[in-house]
N, C-alpha and C positions, 0 to 999 in steps of 0.2 A: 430507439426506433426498432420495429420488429418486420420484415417485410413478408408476405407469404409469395411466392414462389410465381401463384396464376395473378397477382396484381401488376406483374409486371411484362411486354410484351417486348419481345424482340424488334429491333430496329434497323437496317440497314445501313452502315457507313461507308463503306467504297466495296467495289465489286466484291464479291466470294467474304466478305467478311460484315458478321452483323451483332448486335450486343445492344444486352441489356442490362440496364445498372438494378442492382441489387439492394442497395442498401447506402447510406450515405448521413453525412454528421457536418459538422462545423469544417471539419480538418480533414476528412476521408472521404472517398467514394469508393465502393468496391460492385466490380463489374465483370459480366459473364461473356463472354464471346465466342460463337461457332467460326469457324475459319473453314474456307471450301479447297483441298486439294489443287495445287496446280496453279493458284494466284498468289501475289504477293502484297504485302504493306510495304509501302516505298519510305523510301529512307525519311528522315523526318524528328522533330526534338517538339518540345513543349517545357512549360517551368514547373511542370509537375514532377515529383519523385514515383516512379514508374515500379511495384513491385509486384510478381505474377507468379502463377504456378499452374502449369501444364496438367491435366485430369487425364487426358489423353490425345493422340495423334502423333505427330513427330512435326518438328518445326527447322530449319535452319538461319540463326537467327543472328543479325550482327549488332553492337552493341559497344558505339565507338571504332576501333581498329579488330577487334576479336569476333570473330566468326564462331560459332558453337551450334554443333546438332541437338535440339532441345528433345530429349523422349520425354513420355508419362512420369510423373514422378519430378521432374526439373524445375527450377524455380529462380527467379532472377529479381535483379535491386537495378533500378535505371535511375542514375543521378541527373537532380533537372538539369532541364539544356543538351544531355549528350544527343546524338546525333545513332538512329537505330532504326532496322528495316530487317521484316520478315520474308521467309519464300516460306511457303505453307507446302510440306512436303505429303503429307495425311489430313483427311478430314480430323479439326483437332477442335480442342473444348479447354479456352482459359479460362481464368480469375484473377484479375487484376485490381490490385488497390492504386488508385491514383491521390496524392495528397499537395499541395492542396486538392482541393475539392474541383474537377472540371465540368464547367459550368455548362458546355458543349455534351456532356452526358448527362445530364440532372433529368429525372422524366418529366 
């Protein structure tokens, strides 16, 4: 699958943070997310394997028991089930592969 970029439009999922999936297969979903300064994604699991990398902004983000300041360049592996929650500390820009495939993202 090949997706071009304007096929696909941003969506709103809880306050300050909105995403649009990109691209997606049997076993993957890979998806793009704006994040708005100053809100947070509240704590929360899923049985999906969660793997992301920061473009830009700055994130503080916990993931299980460890807390870590996310910069541009950062990139993270979330094993399903754990338990993880953002404070969005910069207007920031992910990319996240979710696997299996969340069917809650599919456009």
């Amino acid at each position: 699958m090949f997706t071009k970029k304007e096929n696909r439009a941003f969506r709103p999922l809880i306050e300050g943070v909105v995403m649009r999936p990109l691209s997606f297969g049997e076993k993957t979903i890979l998806c793009e997310f704006n994040l708005e300064k100053g809100y947070r994604i509240p704590p929360h699991s899923h049985p999906n394997e969660q793997t992301g990398y920061l473009i830009s902004g700055q994130l503080n983000f916990r993931i299980g028991d460890e807390w870590q300041i996310a910069k541009a360049g950062d990139s993270w592996c979330i094993a399903e089930n754990v338990e993880h929650e953002v404070e969005i500390l910069e207007n920031s820009v992910v990319l996240e592969l979710f696997s299996p495939v969340r069917p809650d993202y599919l456009p």
